[in-house]
Backbone bond lengths (Angstrom), bond angles and torsions (degrees), N, CA, C in turn:
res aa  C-N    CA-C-N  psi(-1)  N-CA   C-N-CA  omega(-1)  CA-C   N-CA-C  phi
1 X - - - 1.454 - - 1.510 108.30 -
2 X 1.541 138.10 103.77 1.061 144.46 -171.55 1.280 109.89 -153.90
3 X 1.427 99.81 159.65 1.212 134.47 -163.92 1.521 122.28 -147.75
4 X 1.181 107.30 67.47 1.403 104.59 -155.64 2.046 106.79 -121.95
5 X 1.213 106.03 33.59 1.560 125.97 173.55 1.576 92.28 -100.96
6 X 1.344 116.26 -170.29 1.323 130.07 -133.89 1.641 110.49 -37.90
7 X 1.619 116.19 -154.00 1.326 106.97 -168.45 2.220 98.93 -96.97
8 X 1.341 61.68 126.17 1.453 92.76 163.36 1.491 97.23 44.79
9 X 7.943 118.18 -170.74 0.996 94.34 -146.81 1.267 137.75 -166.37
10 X 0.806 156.53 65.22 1.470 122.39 -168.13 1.756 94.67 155.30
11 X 1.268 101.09 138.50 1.691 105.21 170.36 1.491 103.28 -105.00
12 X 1.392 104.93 177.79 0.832 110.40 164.17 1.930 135.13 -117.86
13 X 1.352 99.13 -178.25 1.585 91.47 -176.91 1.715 123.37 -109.54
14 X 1.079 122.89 155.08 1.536 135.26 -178.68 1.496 95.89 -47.58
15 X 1.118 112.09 178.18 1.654 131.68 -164.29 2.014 89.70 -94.02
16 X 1.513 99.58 -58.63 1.503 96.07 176.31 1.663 122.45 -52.76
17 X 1.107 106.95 -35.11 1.502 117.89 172.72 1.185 131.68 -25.61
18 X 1.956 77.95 -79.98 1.549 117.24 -164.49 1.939 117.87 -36.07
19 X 1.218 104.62 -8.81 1.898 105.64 -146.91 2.042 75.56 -115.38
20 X 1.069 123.92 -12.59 1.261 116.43 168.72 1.712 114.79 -77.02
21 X 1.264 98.95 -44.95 1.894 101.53 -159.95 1.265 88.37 -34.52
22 X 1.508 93.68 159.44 1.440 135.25 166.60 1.666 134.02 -143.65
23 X 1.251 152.23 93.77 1.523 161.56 -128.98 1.368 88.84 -138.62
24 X 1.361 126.30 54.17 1.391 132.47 142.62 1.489 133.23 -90.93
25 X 1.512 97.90 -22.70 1.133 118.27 141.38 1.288 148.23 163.19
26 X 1.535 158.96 -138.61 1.284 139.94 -174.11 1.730 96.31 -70.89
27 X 1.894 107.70 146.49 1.348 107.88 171.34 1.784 107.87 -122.51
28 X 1.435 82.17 165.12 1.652 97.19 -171.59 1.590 95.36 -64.86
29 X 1.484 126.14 140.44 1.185 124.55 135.12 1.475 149.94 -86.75
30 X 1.468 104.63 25.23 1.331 129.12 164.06 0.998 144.90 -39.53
31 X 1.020 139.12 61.08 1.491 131.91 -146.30 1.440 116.94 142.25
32 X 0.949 110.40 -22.19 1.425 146.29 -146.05 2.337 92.18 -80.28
33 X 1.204 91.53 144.02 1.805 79.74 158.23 1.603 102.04 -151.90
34 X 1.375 128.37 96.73 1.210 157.88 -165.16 1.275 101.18 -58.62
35 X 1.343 139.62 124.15 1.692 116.42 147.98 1.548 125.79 -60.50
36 X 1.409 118.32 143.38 1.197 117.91 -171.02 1.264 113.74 -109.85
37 X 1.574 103.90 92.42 1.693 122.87 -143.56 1.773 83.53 -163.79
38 X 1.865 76.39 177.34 1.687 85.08 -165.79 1.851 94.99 -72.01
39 X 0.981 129.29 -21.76 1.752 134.34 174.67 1.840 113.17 -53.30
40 X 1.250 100.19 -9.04 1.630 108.67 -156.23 1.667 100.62 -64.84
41 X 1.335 130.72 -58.30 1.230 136.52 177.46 1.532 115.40 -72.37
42 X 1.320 118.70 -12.49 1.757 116.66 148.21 0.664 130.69 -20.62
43 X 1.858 81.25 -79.61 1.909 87.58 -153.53 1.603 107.41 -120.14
44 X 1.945 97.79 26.26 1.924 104.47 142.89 1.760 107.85 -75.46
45 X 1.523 95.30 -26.83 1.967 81.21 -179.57 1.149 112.81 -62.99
46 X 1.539 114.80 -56.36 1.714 127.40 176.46 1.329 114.13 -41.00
47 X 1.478 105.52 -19.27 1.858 90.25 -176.98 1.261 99.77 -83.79
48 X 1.619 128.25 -57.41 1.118 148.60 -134.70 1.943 94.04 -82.06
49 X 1.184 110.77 -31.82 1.589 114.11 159.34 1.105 138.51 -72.43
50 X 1.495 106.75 -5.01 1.466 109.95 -172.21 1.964 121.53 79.82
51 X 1.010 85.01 30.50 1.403 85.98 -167.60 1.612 121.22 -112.55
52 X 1.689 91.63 -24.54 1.484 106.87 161.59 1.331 114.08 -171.82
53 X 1.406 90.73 132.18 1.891 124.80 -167.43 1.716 99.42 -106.67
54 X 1.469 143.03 -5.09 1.362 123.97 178.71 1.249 96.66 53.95
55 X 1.815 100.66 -175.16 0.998 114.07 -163.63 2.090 125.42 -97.46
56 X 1.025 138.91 -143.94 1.723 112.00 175.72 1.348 113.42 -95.32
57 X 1.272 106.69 30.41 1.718 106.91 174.39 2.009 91.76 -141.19
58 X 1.527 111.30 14.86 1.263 120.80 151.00 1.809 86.56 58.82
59 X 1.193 118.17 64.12 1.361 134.86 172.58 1.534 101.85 -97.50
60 X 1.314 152.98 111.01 1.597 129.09 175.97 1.935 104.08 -68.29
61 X 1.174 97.75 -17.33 1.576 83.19 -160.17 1.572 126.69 65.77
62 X 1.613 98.69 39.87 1.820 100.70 -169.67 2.016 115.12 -43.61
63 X 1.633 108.05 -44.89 1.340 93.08 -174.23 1.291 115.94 -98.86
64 X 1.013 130.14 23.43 1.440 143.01 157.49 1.682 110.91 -41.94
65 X 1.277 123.90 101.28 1.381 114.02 130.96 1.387 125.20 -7.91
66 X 1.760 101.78 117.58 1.588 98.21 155.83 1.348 127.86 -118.26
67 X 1.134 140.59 139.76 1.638 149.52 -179.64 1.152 106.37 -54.78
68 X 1.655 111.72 149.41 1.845 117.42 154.00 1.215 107.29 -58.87
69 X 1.745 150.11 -17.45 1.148 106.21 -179.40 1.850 92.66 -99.94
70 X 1.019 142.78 -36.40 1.638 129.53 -172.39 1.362 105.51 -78.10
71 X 1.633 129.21 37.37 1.155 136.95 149.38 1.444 104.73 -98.47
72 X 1.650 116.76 -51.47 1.139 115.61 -171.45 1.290 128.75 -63.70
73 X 1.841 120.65 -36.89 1.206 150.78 -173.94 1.570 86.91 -65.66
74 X 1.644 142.52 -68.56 1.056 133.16 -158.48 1.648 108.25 -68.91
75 X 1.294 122.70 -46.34 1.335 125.12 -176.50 1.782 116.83 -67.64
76 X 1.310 90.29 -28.94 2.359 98.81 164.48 1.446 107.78 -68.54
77 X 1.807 121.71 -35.98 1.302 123.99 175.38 1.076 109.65 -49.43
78 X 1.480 122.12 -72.54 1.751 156.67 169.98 1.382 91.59 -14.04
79 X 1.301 115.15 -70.90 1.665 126.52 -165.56 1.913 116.90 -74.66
80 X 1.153 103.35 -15.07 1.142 94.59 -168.07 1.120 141.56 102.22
81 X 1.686 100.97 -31.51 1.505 111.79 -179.56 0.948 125.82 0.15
82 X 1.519 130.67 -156.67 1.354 149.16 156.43 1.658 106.19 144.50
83 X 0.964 150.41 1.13 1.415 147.77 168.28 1.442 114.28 -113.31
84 X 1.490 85.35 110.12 1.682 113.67 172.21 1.136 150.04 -68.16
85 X 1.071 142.78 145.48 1.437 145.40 -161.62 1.413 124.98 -133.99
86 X 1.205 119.58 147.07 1.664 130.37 -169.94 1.312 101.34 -77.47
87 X 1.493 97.14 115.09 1.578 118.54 170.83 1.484 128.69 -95.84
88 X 1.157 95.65 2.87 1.854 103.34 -172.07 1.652 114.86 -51.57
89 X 1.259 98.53 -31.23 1.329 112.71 -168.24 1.247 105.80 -63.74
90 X 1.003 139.85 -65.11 1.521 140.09 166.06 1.715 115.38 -44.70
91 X 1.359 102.14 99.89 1.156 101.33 174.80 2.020 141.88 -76.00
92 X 1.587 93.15 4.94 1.610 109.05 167.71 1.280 123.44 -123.42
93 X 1.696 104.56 38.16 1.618 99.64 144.13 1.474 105.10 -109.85
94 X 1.467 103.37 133.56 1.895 114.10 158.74 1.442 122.59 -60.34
95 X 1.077 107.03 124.70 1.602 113.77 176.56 1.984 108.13 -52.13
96 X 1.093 92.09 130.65 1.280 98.77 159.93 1.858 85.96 96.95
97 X 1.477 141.18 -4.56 1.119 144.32 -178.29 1.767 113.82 -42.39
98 X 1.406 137.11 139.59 1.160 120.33 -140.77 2.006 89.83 -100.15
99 X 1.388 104.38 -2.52 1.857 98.31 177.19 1.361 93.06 -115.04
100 X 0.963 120.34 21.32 2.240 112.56 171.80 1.294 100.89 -58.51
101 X 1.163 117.84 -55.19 1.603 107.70 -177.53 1.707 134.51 -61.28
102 X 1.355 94.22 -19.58 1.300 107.22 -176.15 1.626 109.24 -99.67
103 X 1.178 100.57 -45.92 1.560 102.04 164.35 1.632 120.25 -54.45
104 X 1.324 115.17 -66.75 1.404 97.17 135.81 1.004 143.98 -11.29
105 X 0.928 152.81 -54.66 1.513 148.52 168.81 1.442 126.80 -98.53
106 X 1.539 90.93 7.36 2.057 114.65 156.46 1.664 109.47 -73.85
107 X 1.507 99.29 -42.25 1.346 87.24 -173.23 1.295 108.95 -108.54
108 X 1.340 148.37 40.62 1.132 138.12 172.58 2.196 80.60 -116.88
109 X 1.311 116.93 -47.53 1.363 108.94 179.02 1.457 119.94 -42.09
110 X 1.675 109.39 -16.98 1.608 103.27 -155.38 1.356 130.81 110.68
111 X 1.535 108.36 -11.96 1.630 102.05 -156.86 1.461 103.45 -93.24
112 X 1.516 102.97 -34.83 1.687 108.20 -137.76 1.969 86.59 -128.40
113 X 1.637 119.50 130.42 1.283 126.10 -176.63 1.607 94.98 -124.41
114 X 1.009 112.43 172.97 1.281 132.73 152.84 1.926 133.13 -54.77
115 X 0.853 125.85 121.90 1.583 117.05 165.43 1.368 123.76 -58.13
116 X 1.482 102.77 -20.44 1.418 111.30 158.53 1.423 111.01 -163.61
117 X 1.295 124.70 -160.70 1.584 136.04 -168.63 1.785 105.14 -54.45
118 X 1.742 89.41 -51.05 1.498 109.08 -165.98 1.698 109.95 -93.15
119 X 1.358 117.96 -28.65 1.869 121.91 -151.65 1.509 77.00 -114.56
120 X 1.758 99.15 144.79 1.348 114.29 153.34 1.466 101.08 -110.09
121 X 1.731 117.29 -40.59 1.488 110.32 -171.68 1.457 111.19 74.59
122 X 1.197 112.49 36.74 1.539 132.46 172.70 1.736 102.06 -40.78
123 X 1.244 129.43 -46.44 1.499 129.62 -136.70 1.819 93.05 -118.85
124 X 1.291 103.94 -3.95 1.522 95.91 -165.74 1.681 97.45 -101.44
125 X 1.521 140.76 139.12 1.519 164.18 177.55 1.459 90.27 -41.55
126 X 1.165 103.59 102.44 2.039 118.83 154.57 1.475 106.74 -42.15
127 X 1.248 115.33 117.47 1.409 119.49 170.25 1.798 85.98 -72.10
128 X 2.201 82.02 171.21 1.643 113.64 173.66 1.211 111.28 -63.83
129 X 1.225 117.76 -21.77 1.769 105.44 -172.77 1.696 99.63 -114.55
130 X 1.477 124.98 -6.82 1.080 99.29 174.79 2.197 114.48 -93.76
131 X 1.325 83.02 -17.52 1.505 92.51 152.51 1.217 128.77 -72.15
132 X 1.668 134.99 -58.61 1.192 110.75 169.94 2.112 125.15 -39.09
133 X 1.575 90.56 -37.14 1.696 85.85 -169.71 1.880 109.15 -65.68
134 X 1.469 123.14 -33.84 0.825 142.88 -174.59 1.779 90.74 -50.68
135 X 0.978 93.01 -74.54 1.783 109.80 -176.07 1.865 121.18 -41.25
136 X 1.402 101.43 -22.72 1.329 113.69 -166.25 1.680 87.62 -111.22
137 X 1.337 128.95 -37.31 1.354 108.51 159.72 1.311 129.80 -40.47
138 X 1.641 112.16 -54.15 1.524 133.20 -156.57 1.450 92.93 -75.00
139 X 1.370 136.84 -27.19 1.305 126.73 -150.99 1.777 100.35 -135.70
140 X 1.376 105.24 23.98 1.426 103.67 172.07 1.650 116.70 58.95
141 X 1.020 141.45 28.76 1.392 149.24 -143.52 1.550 103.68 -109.30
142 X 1.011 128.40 108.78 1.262 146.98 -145.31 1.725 108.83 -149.67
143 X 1.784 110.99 134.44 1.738 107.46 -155.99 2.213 78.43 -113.37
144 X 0.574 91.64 178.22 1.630 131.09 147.40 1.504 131.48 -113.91
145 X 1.440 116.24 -33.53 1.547 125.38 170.02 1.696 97.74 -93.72
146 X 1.252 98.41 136.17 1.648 99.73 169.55 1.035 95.11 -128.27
147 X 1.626 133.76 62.74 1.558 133.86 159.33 1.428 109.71 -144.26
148 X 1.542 115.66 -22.25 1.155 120.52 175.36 1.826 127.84 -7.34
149 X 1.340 106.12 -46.69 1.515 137.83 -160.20 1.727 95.97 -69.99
150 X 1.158 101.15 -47.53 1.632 119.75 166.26 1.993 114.67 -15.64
151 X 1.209 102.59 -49.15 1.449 136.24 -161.02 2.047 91.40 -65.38
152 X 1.649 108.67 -46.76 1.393 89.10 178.83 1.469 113.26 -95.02
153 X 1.242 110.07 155.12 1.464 145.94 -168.24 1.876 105.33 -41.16
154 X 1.512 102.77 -47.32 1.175 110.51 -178.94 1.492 104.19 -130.12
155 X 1.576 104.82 67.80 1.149 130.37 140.77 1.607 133.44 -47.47
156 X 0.949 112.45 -62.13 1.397 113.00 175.84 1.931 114.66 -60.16
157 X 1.641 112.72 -15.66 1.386 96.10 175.59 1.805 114.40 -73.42
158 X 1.389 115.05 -28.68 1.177 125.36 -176.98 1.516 123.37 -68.33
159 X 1.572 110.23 116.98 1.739 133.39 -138.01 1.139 91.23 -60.16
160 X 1.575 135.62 156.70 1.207 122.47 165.48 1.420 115.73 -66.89
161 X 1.114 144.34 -16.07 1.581 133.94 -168.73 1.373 101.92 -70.55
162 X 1.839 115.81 -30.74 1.532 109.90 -172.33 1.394 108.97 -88.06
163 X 1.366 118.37 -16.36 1.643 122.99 176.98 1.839 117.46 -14.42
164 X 1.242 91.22 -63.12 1.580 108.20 -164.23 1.434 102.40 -58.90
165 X 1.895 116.23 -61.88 1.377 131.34 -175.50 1.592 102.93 -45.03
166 X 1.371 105.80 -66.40 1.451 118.62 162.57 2.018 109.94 -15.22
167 X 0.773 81.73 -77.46 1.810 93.87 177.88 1.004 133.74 -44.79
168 X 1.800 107.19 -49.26 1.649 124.03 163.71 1.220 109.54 -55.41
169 X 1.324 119.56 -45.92 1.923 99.04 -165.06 1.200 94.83 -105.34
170 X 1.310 130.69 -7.98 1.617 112.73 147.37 1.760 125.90 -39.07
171 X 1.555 98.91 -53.03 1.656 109.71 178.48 1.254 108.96 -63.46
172 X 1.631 126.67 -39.72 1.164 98.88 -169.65 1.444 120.14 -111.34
173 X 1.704 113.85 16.71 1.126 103.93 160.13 1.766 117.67 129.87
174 X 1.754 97.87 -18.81 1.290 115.81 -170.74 1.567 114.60 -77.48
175 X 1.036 99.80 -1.27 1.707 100.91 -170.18 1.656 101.86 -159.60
176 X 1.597 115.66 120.90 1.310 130.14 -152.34 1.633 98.30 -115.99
177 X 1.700 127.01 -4.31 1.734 109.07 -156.06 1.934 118.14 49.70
178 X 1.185 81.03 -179.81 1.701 95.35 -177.56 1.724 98.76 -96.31
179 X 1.607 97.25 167.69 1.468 88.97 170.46 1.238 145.40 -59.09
180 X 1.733 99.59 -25.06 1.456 120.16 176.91 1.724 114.63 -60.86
181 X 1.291 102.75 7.62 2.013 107.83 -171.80 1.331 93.54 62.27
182 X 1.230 146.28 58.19 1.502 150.42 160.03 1.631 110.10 -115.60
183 X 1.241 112.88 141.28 1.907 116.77 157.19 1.481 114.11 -84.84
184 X 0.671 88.08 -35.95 1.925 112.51 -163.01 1.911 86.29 57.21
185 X 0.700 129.85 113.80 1.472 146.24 146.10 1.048 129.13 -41.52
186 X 1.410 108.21 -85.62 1.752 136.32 157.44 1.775 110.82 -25.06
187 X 1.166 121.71 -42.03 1.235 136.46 -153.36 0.809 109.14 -86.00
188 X 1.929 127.50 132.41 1.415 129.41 -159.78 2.075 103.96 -79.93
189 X 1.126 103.83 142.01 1.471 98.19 -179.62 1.407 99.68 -93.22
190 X 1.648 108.51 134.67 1.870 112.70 152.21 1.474 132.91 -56.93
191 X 1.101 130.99 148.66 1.725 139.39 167.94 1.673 97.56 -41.78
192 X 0.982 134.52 -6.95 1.304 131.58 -161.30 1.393 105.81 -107.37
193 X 1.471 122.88 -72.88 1.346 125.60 162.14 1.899 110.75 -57.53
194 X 1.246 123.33 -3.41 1.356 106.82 173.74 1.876 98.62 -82.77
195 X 1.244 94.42 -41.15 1.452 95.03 -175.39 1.652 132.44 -42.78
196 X 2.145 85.87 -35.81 1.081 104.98 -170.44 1.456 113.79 -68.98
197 X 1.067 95.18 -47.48 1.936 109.04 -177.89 1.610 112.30 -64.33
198 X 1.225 119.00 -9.55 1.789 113.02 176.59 1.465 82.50 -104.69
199 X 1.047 138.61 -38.30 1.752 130.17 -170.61 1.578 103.89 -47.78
200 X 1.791 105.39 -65.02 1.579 127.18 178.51 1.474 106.33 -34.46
201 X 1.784 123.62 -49.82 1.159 134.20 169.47 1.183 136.53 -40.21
202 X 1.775 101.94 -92.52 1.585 122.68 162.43 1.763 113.27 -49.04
203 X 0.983 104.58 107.11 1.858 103.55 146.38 1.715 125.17 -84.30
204 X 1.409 104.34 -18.29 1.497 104.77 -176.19 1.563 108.89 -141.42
205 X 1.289 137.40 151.59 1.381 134.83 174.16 2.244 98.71 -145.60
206 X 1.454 84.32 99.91 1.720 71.39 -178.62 1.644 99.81 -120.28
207 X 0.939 110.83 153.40 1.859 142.53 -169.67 1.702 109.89 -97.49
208 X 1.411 111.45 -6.04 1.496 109.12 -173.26 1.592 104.62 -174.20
209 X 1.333 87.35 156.40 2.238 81.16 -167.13 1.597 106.35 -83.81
210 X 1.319 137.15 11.96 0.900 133.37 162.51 1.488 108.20 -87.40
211 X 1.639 123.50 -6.17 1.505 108.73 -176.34 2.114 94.58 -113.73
212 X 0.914 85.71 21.74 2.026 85.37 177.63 1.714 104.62 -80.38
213 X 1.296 120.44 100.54 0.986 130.32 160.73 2.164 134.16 -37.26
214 X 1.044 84.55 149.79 1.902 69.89 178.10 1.246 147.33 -75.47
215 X 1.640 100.96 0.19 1.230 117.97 -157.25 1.785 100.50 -165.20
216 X 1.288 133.27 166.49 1.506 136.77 154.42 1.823 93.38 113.46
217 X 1.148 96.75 178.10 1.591 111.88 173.46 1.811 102.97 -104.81
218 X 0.973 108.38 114.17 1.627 140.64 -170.97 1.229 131.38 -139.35
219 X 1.773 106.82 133.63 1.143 130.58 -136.45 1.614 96.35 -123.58
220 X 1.089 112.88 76.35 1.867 122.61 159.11 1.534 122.60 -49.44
221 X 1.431 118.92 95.01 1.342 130.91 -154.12 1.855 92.98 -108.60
222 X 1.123 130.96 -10.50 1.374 139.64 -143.56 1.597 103.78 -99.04
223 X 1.127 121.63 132.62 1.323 127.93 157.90 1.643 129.90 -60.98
224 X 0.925 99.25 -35.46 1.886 100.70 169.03 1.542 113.93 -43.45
225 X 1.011 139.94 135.85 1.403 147.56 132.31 1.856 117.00 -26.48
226 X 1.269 103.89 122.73 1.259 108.56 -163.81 1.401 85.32 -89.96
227 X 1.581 125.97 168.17 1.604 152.74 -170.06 1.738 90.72 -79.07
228 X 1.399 112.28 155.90 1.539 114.86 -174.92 1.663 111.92 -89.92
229 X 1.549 94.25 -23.33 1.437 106.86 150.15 1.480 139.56 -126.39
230 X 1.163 98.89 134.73 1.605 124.47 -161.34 1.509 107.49 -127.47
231 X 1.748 103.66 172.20 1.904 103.10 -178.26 1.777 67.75 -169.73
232 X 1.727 102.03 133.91 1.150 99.44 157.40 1.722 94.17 -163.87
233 X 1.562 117.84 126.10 1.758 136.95 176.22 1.203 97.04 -59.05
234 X 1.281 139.37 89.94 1.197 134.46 -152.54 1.289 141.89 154.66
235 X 1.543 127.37 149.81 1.657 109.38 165.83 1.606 114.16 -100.62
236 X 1.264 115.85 152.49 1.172 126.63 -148.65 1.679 102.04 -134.62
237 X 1.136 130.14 108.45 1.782 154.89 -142.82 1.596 95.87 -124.56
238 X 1.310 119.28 76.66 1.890 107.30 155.16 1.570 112.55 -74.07
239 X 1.227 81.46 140.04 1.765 99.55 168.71 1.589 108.78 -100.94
240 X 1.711 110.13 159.77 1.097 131.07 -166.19 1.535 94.43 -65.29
241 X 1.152 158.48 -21.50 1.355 148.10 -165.18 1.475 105.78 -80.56
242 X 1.525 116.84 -4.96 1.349 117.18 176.56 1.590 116.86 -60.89
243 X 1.734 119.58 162.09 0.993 98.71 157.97 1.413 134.06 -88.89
244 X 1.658 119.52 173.26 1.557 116.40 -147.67 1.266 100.95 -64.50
245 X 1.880 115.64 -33.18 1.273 110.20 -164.62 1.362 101.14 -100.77
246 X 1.317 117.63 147.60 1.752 135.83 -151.82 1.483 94.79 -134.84
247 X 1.592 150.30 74.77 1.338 122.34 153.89 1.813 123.58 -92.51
248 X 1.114 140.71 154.85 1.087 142.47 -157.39 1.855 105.52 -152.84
249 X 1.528 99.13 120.14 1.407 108.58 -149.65 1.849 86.45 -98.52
250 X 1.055 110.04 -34.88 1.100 125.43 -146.15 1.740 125.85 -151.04
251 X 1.121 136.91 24.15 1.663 141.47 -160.00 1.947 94.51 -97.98
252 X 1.265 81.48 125.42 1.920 107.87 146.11 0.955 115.96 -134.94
253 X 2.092 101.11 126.94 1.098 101.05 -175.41 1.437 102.83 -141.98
254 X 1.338 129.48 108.53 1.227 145.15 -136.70 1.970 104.77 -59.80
255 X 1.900 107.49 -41.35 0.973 106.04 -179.21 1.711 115.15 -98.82
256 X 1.745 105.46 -116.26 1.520 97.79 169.84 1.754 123.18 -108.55
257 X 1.383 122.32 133.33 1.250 102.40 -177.60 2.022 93.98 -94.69
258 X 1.535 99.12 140.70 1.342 119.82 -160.51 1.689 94.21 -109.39
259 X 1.556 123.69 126.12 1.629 89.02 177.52 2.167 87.59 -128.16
260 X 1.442 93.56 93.99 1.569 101.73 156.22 1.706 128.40 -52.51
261 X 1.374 115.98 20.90 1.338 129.49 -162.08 1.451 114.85 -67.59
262 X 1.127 120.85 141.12 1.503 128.25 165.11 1.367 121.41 -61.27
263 X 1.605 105.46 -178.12 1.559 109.55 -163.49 1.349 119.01 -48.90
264 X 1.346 124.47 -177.75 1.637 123.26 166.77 1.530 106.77 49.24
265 X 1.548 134.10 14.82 1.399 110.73 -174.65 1.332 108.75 -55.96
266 X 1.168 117.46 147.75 1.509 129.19 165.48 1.464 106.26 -143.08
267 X 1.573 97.58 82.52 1.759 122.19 168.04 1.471 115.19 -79.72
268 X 1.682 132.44 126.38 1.250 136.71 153.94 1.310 93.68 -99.40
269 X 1.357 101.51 111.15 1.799 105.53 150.16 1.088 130.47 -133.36
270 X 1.698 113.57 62.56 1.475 127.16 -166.10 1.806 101.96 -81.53
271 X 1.136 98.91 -31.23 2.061 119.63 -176.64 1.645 99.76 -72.01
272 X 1.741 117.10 -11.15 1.355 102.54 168.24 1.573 127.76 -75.94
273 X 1.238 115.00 154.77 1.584 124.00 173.76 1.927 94.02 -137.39
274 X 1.720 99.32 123.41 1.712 83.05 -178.96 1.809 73.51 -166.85
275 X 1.568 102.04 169.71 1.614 91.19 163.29 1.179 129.39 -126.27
276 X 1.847 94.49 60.98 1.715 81.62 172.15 1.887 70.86 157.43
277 X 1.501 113.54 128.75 1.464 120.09 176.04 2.086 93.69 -132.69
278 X 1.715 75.61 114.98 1.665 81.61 -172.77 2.163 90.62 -106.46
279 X 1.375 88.74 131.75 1.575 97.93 -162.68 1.539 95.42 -109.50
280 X 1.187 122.30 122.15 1.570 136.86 167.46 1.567 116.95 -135.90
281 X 1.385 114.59 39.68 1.628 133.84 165.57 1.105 115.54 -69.71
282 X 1.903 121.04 99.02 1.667 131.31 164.69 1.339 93.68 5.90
283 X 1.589 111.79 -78.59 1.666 109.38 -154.21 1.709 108.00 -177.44
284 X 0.885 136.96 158.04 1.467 128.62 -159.90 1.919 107.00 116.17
285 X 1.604 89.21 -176.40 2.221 87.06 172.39 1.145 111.15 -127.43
286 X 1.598 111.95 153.73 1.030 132.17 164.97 1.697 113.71 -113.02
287 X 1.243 88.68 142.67 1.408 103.21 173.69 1.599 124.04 -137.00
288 X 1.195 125.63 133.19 1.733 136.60 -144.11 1.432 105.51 -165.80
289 X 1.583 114.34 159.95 1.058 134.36 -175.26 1.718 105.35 -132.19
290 X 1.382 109.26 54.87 2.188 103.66 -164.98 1.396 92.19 -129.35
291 X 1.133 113.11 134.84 1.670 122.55 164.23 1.187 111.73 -46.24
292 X 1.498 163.00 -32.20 1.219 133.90 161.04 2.031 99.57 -142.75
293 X 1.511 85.19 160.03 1.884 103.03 -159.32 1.841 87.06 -123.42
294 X 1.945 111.73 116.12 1.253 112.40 157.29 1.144 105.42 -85.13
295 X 1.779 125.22 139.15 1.046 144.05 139.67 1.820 115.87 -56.79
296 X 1.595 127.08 131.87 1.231 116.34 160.02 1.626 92.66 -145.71
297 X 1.606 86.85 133.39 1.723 94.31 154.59 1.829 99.74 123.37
């Protein structure tokens, strides 16, 4: 499943949707009636990934508002997740809520916190900056400049926690502002520009190690066990559907290998060469031989 034409995702889906997706594998976009706008090659990736199906007359709903929880539910899909976490604490999700589970297992992965001790605010429109950070959680996304953010106009409205995230996909490209040199921060992002900003990102999304490309920044969503040797020009994103045990005889990987992995990981990656192993594993060990180790989560 690739995408490896111009530079450098993903929308998201309705609440009714969401309990359909499926990332078994590439889908037809048939049916489909795209806007023919700068969104147009989006959210053909998002279809063709499984990432968004619209509604049963295959509407995407490009400027639709999306919620903190059908951000979280799609990006736990993305990853693989599946290990859950105690939600009691938040006192405004409804029992029996149709993303508890997925939200759930946003925040035990790392991605997805609270607005406070008690509120998640499941139902209320993800601002721009609490999405970018969300996004730079899920995908290990890590700056070297921590001023970057500086660059838009209304810089100073943007919270400090998103500063950094802010910055990273500033540098590399995923997030452009409006023309006015503004972020707007505060401001709820559409299915359209979410799409846009994982598109800008992802160059590749493969489901099996025979579809891992040679090159691009790529997002391993697949349960199979990857080969102990690998070579990829590139950063390289495991998802939690991996298995727990990770050895690596042999990997070059030009950029960062990111390992979003589930519980119990037990990674050897002494056979790695990469520059820069950003580690966001539930819980379990890793083991490596790389000049510096990001912590996320």
């Amino acid at each position: 499943m690739k995408r490896l034409s111009t530079i450098l995702a993903a929308a998201l889906l309705f609440a009714v949707l969401l309990s359909s997706v499926s990332f078994a594998g590439k889908l037809s976009v048939d049916g489909y009636d795209f806007p023919n706008d700068w969104s147009r090659d989006a959210l053909v990736f998002a279809v063709e990934n499984g990432i968004l199906q619209g509604d049963r007359h295959h509407d995407l709903k490009p400027q639709d508002n999306i919620t903190r929880a059908e951000m979280a539910a799609v990006l736990v899909r993305l990853l693989g997740a599946s290990e859950p976490s105690d939600l009691s604490a938040f006192r405004d999700i409804p029992s029996g809520a149709w993303y508890s589970a997925e939200l759930s297992c946003a925040v035990r992965a790392g991605i997805f916190s609270g607005v406070s001790s008690t509120r998640m605010e499941p139902d209320a429109p993800i601002t721009r900056e609490q999405a970018v950070t969300v996004l730079c959680r899920t995908f290990g996304i890590v700056s070297e400049s921590r001023e970057t953010y500086l660059v838009f106009s209304d810089s100073g409205s943007i919270s400090d926690y998103a500063r950094d995230c802010v910055s990273a996909m500033k540098e590399l490209g995923a997030v452009q502002g409006y023309g006015d040199g503004t972020f707007r921060p505060k401001a709820p992002i559409t299915r359209a520009e979410t799409a846009q900003i994982l598109y800008n990102y992802l160059d590749a999304i493969a489901d099996s190690p025979e579809e891992l490309p040679a090159s691009g920044r790529v997002l391993y969503r697949g349960s199979t066990a990857l080969p102990e040797t690998l070579t990829l020009d590139g950063t390289l994103i495991l998802g939690a559907a991996m298995p727990a045990a990770l050895t690596v005889e042999s990997w070059s990987v030009t950029g960062d290998l990111v390992l979003h992995t589930g519980a119990d990981t037990a990674a050897e990656l002494n056979g790695l060469t990469a520059r820069r192993l950003v580690c966001a594993a539930v819980s379990g060990s890793v083991s490596a031989n790389v000049q510096s180790v990001w912590l996320w989560g």
